[in-house]
C-alpha positions as CSV (number, residue, x, y, z in Angstrom):
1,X,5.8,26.6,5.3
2,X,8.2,23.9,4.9
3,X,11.8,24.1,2.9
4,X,10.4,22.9,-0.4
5,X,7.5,25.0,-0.3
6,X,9.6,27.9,0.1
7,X,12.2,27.4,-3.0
8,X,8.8,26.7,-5.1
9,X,7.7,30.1,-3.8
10,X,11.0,31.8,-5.2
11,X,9.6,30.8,-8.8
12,X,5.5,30.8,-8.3
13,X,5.1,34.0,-7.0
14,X,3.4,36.5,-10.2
15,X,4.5,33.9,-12.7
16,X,1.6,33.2,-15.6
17,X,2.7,29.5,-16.4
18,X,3.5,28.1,-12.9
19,X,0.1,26.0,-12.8
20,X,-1.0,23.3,-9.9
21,X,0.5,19.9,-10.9
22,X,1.7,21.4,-13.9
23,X,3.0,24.3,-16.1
24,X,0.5,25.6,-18.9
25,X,2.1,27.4,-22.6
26,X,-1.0,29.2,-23.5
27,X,1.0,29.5,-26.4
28,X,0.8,25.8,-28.1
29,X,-1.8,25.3,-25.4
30,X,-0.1,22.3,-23.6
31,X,0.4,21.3,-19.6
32,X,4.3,20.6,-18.7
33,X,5.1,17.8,-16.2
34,X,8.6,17.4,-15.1
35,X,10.0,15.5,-12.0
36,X,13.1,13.9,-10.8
37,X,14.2,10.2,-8.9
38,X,17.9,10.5,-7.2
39,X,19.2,7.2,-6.2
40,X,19.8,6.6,-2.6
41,X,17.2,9.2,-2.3
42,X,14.2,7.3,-4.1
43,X,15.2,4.6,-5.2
44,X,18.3,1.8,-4.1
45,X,19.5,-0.6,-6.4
46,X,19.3,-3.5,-3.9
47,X,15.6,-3.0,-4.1
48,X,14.8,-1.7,-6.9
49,X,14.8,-3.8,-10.9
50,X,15.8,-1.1,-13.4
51,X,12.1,-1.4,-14.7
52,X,10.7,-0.5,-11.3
53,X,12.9,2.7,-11.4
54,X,11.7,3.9,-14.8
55,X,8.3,3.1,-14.2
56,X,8.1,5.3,-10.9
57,X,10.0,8.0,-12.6
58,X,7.2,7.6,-15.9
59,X,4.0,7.4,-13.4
60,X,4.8,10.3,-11.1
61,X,4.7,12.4,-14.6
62,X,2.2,10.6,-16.3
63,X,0.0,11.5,-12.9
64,X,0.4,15.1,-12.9
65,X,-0.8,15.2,-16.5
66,X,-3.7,13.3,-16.4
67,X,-5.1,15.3,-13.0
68,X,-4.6,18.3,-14.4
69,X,-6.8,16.7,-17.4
70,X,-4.5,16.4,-20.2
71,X,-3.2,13.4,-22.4
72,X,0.9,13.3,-22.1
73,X,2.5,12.8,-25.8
74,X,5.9,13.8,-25.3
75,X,9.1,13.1,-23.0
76,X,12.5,14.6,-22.7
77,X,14.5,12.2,-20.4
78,X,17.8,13.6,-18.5
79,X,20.0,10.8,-17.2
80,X,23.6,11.5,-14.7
81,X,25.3,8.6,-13.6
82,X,28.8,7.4,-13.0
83,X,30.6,4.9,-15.1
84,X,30.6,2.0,-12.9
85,X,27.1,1.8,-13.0
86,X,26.3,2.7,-16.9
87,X,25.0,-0.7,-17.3
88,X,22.5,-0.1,-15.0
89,X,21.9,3.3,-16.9
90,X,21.1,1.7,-19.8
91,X,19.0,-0.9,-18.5
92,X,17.3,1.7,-17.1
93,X,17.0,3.7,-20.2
94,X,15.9,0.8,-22.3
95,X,12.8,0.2,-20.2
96,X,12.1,3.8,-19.9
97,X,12.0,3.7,-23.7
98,X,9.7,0.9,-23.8
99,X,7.3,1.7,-21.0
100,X,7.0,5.0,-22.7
101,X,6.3,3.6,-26.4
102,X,3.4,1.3,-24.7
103,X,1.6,4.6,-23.5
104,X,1.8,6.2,-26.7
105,X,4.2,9.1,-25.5
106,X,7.7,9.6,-27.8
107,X,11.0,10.7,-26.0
108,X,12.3,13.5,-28.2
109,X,15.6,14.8,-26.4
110,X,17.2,15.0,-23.2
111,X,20.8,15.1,-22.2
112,X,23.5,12.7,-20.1
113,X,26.3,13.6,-17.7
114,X,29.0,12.0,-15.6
115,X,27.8,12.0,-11.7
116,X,28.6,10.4,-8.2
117,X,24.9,8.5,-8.3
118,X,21.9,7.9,-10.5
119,X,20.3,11.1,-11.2
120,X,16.8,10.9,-13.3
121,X,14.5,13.5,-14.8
122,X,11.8,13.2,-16.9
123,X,9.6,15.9,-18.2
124,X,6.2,15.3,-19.5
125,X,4.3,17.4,-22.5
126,X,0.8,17.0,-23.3
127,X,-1.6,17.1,-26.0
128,X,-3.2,20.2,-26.6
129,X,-5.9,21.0,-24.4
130,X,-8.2,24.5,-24.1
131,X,-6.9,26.2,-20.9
132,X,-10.8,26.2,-19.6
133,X,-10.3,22.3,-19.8
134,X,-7.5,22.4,-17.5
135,X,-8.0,21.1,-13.7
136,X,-7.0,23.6,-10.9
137,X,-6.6,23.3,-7.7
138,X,-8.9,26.6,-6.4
139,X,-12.2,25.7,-7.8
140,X,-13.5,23.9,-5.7
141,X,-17.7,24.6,-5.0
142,X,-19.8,24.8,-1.9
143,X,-21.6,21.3,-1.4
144,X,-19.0,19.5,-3.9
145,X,-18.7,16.0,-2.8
146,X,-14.9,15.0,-2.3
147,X,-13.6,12.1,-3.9
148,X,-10.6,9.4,-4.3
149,X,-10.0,6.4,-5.5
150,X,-10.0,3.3,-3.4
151,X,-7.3,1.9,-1.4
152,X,-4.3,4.2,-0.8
153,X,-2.1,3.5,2.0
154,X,0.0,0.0,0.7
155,X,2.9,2.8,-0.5
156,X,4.1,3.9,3.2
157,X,3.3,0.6,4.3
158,X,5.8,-0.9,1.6
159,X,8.2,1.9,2.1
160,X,8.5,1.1,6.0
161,X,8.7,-2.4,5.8
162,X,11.6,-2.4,3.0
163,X,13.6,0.5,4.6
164,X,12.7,0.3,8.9
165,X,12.0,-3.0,9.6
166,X,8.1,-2.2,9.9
167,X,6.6,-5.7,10.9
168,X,3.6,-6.9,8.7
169,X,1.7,-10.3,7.6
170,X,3.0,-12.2,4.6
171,X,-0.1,-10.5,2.6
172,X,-0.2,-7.5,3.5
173,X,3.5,-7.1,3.2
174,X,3.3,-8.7,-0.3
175,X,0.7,-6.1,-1.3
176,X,2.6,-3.5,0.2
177,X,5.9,-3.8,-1.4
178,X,3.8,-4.5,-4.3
179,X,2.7,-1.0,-4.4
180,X,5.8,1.0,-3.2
181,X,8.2,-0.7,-5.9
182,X,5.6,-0.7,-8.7
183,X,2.8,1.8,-8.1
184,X,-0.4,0.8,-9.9
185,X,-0.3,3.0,-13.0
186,X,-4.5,4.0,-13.5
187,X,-5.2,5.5,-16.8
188,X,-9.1,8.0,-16.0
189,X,-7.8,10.9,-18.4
190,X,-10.9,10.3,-20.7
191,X,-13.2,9.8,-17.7
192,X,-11.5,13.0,-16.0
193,X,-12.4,14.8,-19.4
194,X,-16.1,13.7,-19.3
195,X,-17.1,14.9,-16.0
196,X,-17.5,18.5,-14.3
197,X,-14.4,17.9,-11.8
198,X,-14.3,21.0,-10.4
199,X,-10.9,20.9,-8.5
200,X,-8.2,17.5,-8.9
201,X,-4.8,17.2,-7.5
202,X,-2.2,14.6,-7.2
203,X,-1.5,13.0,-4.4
204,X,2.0,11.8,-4.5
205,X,2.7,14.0,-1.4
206,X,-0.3,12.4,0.6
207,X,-3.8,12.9,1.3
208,X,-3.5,15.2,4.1
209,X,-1.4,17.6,2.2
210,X,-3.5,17.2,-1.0
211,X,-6.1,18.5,1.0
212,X,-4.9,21.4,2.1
213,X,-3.6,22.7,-0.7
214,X,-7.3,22.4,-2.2
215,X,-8.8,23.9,0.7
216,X,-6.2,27.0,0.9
217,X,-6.1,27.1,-3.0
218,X,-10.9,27.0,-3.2
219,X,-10.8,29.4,0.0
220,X,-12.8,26.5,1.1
221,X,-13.5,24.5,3.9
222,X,-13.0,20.3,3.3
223,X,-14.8,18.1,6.0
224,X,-13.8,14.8,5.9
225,X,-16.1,12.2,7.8
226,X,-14.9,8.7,6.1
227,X,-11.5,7.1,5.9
228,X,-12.5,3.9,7.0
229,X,-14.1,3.0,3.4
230,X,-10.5,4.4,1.7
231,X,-9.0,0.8,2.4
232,X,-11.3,-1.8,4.3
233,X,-8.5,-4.5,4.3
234,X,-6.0,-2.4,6.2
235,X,-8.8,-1.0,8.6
236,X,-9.2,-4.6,9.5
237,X,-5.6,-5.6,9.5
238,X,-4.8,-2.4,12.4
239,X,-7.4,-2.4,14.7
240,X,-6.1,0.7,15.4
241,X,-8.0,4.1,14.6
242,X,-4.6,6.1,14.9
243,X,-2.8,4.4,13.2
244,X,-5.0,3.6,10.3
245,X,-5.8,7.3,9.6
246,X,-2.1,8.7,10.2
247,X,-1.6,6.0,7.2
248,X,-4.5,6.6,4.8
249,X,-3.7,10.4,5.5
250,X,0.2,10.2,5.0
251,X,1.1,7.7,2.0
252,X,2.6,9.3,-0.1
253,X,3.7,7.8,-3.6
254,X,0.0,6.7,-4.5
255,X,-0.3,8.5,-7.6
256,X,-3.9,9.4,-7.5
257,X,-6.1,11.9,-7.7
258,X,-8.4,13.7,-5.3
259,X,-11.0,15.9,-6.7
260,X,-14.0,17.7,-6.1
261,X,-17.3,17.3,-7.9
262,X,-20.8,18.4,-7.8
263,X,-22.9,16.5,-5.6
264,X,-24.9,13.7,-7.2
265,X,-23.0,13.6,-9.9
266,X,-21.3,10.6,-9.2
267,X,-24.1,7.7,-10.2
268,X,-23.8,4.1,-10.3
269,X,-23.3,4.1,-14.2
270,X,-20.5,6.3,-13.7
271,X,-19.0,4.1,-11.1
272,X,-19.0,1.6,-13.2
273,X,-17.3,3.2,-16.2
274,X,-14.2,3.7,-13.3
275,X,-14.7,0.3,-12.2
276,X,-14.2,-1.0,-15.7
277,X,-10.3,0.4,-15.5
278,X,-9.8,-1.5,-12.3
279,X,-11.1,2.1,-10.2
280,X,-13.3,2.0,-7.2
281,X,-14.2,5.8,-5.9
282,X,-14.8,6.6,-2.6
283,X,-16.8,9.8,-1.4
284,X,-14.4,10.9,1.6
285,X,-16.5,14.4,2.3
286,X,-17.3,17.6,1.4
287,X,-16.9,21.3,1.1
288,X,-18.1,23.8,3.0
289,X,-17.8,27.5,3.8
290,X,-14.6,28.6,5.8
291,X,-11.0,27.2,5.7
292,X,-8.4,24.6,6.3
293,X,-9.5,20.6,6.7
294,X,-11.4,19.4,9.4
295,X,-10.8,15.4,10.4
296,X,-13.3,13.3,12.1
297,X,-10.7,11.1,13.2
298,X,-9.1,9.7,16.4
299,X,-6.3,11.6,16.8
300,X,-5.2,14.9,14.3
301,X,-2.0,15.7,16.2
302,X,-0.3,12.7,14.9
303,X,-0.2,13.2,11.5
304,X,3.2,12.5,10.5
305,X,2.9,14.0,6.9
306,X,5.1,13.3,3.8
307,X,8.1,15.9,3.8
308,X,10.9,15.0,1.1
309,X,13.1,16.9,4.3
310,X,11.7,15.7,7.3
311,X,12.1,12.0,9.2
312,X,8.7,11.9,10.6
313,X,7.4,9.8,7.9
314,X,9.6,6.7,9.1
315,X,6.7,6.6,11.6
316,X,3.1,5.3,12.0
């Protein structure tokens, strides 16, 4: 169990609204989102437009909400920052403000406060939605059929080459930063709510930690037998089993989810309805009986997962 897991714990353990990727009021029957960008830590402003920063901090909530299956409506926004930089603040606020108006959710409060560096937090309130509506993480079936959407992986690549030097061609590297700076921001809520998704997470922490937590949380074994369809183009571009799966496995950032669903479910007019929001699924595996994630890949003991407190995702 890593650091953050542990605080988390301190709160989760025998509490009746921690959810997965969100808290649930039974009460006015709505899922809670919240989630915070620290500059320096996130997010530099040498890299990073004031737009790009509120639309991370916006799509990171937005996320949670929607693969839990709920609609977001309403924002409170918390801002710290010190004064030499309140221009930036506000610039930052401003486009917060309007990114938020184009998705139809209103900011109704927040609070702002004096601090060293830019501290953001947004927290994210649904519509109403029936709790047996809601997406978990532990119910996940035998024989599901595991699924994400296409081409995750651009996010660690644009993070490595922007922050260690990580060497890539002119379009890959444009696709890449592409992706880190502004992720692409899917909208499938209505799909989600449409189909018998039997288990969804996020994965901003990665793939290989999203599944996990889906297999630990279903009491469930996931098998996973094809990354290479995930993203053909950077298959291709690495000629590298290794180092494509330690990628496709590890980018974090992607803001997508990865679900379960019953097998056969998943037809050609239903791929299309995805395709027409700009969404390409890709059956990855399945579940079986037993426990933990089992990789048909090249090499599992280089897996250098996404840890908000550990280095190892500098590498590939």
């Amino acid at each position: 169990m890593n650091f953050e897991d542990k605080i988390i714990n301190i709160f989760s353990s025998h509490n009746k609204f921690i959810g997965d990727d969100c808290a649930y009021i039974k009460e006015t029957k709505q899922l809670i989102s919240t989630d915070s960008i620290i500059e320096n830590t996130h997010f530099n402003l040498n890299k990073f437009s004031p737009n790009q920063i509120a639309h991370r901090l916006f799509v990171s909530n937005y996320s949670d909400i929607q693969s839990s299956g709920g609609i977001p409506q309403y924002a409170l926004f918390n801002i710290s920052f010190p004064k030499n930089k309140n221009k930036v603040a506000l610039s930052i606020s401003k486009q917060l403000r309007k990114i938020s108006k184009n998705n139809k959710v209103d900011i109704i409060g927040g609070d702002t406060t004096s601090s060293e560096n830019i501290y953001l937090s947004l927290t994210l309130i649904s519509k109403k939605i029936d709790k047996s509506k809601i997406l978990t993480r532990s119910k996940a079936k035998l024989n599901d059929e595991i699924y994400l959407f296409k081409n995750i992986g651009f996010s660690k690549l644009g993070f490595l080459n922007i922050f260690a030097n990580f060497k890539l061609s002119t379009v890959i590297k444009k696709k890449s930063q592409k992706q880190f700076l502004s992720p692409v921001f899917y909208k499938y809520y209505d799909l989600f709510n449409s189909l018998p998704i039997s288990s969804s997470i996020d994965i901003s922490d990665g793939l290989y930690k999203s599944l996990k937590e889906l297999s630990h949380k279903s009491k469930k074994k996931f098998i996973i037998d094809n990354l290479f369809d995930v993203n053909p183009s950077l298959y291709r571009y690495f000629k590298n089993n290794d180092k494509y799966e330690n990628l496709i496995l590890t980018s974090g950032e992607e803001y997508v989810p990865l679900f379960t669903i019953k097998k056969n479910i998943i037809n050609k007019r239903i791929s299309s309805l995805f395709k027409n929001k700009g969404i390409e699924l890709i059956k990855i595996g399945k579940v079986s009986k037993g426990k933990g994630v089992k990789l048909n890949i090249s090499n599992s003991k280089k897996i250098n997962y996404f840890d908000h407190f550990n280095k190892n995702y500098l590498k590939l």
